[in-house]
C-alpha positions in Angstrom: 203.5 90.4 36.8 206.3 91.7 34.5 208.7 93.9 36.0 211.3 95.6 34.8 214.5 97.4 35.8 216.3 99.8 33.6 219.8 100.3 33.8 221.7 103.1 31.9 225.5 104.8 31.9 225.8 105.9 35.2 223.3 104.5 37.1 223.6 103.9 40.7 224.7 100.5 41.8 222.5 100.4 45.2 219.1 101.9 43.6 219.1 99.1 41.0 220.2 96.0 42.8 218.8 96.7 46.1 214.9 96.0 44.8 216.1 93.6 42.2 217.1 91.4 45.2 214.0 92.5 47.7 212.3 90.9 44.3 214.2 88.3 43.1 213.8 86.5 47.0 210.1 87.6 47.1 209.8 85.1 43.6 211.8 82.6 45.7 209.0 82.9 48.3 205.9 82.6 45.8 205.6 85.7 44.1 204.5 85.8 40.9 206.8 88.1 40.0 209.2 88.1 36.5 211.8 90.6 37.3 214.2 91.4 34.5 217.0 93.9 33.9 216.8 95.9 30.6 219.1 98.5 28.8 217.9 101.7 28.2 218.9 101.4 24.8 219.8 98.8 22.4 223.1 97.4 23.9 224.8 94.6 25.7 227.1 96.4 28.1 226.2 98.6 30.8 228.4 100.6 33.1 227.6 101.7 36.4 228.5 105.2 38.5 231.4 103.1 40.1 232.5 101.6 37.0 230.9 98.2 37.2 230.2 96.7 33.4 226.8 94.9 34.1 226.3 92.6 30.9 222.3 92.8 29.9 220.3 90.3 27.4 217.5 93.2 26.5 216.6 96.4 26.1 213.7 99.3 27.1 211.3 99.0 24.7 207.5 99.7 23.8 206.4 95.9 22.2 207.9 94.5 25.3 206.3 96.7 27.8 206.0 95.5 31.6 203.4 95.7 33.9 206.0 97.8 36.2 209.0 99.8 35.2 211.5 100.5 38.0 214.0 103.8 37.3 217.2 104.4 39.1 219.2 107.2 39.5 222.8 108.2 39.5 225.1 110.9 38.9 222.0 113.5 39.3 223.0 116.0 41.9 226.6 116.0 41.0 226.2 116.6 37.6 228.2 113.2 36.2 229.3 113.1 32.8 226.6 109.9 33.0 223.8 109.2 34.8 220.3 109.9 35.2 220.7 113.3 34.2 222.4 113.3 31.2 219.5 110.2 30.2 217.4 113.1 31.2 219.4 115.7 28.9 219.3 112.8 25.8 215.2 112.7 26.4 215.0 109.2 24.7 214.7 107.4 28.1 211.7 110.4 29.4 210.0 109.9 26.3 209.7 106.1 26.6 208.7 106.4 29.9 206.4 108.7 29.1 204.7 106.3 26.3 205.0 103.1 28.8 203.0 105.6 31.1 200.1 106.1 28.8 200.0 102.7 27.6 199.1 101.1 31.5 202.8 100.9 33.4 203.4 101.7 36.7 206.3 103.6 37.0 208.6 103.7 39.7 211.4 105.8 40.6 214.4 104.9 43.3 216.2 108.6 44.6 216.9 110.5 41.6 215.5 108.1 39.2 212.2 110.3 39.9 213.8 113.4 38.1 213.7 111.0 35.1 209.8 110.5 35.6 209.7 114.4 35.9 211.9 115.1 32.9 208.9 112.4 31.2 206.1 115.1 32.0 203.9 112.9 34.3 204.9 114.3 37.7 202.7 117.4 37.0 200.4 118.0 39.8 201.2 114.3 41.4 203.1 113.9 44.8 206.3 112.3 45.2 209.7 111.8 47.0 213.4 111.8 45.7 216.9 112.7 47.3 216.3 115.6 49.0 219.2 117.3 47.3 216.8 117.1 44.1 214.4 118.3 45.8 213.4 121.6 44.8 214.4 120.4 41.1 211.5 118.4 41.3 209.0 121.6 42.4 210.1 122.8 38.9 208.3 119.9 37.3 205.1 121.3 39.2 205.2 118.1 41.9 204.0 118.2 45.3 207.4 117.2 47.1 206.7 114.7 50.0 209.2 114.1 52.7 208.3 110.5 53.2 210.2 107.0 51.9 208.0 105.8 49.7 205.1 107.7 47.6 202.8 105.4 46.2 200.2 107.1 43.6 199.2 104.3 42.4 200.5 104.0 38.7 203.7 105.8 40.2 205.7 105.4 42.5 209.0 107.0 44.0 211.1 106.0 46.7 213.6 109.1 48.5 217.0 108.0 48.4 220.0 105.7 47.9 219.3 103.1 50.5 214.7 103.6 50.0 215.5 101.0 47.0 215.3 98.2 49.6 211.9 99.7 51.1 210.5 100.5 47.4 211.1 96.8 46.5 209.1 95.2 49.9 206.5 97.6 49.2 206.2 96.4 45.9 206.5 93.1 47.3 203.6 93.6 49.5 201.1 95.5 47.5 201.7 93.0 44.8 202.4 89.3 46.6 200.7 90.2 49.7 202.3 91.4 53.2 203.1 87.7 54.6 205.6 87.7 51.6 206.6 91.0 51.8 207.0 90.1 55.5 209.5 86.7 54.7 211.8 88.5 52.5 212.5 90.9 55.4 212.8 88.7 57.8 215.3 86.7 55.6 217.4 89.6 54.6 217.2 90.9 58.2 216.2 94.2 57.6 214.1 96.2 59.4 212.2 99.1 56.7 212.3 102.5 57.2 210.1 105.3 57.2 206.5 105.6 55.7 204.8 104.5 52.9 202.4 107.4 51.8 199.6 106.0 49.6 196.7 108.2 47.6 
């Protein structure tokens, strides 16, 4: 399974790393898993909300498409200068989300990375989660807001807040690889996951 991470100006350093390490250890464990981090355009250098330069080997794009896309957020509810908002704003990043969508991805969005799935136009009439500073934002894109961690849909996903990126990735892990993986990598990590998974 091919799964990719995208990583913008601004992003939040938490949303993205947390499940690219729940994932990374779940391919340790015997998931067949290939987890990459990709640009959201074409460019080498990415910097995060804090100002960590994150060097990347690829970029977002449709011939390269992956079975999963994950979406951070960042910089949404404080209107940053970057950030998940202003990729929102720019509409390249919605729009190839959008097309990754139609074409058979999953998508999957970590706290406010799920504004970027509604700025896309495929949260109309679906259920989901985000930071719940964004979220009566997201009842503007015509979602059914739900207060739980994790929303699974089925082809998307969303996760509520800052720290849900560790609970998005083991439930990736374990709808994907199977629970007794899903179940290693938290033992391993020692952490316990929060809240509920709501599944349709």
């Amino acid at each position: 399974m091919k799964i990719q991470i995208v990583l913008f100006d601004g992003f939040g350093e938490l949303v993205a790393f947390a499940p690219y390490e729940v994932l990374k250890r779940a391919v340790e464990i015997g998931a067949d898993f290939q987890i990459n981090l990709v640009a959201s355009q074409q460019k080498n250098e990415v910097t995060t909300s804090y100002g960590v330069k994150v060097n990347i080997d690829d970029y977002l794009r449709i011939d390269n498409r992956p079975d999963l896309l994950i979406i951070p957020g960042g910089g949404w509810n404080h209107k940053a200068e970057l950030g998940a908002r202003k990729e929102a704003e720019r509409g390249e990043l919605p729009q190839l989300i959008q097309n990754m969508h139609a074409n058979g991805t999953i998508v999957a969005g970590v706290c406010t990375g799920s504004m970027l799935l509604a700025a896309s136009g495929i949260m109309k009439g679906k259920k989901a989660t985000m930071h719940h500073l964004a979220k009566d934002e997201m009842k503007t894109y015509e979602a059914e807001v739900l207060g739980y961690r994790i929303v699974d849909s089925g082809d998307v996903i969303t996760a509520r807040g800052v720290t849900s990126g560790v609970d998005l990735g083991l439930w990736i892990v374990e709808r994907f690889a199977g629970s007794n993986i899903a179940a290693a990598v938290e033992y391993r990590m020692e952490y316990e996951r929060r809240g509920v998974v709501w599944r349709g």
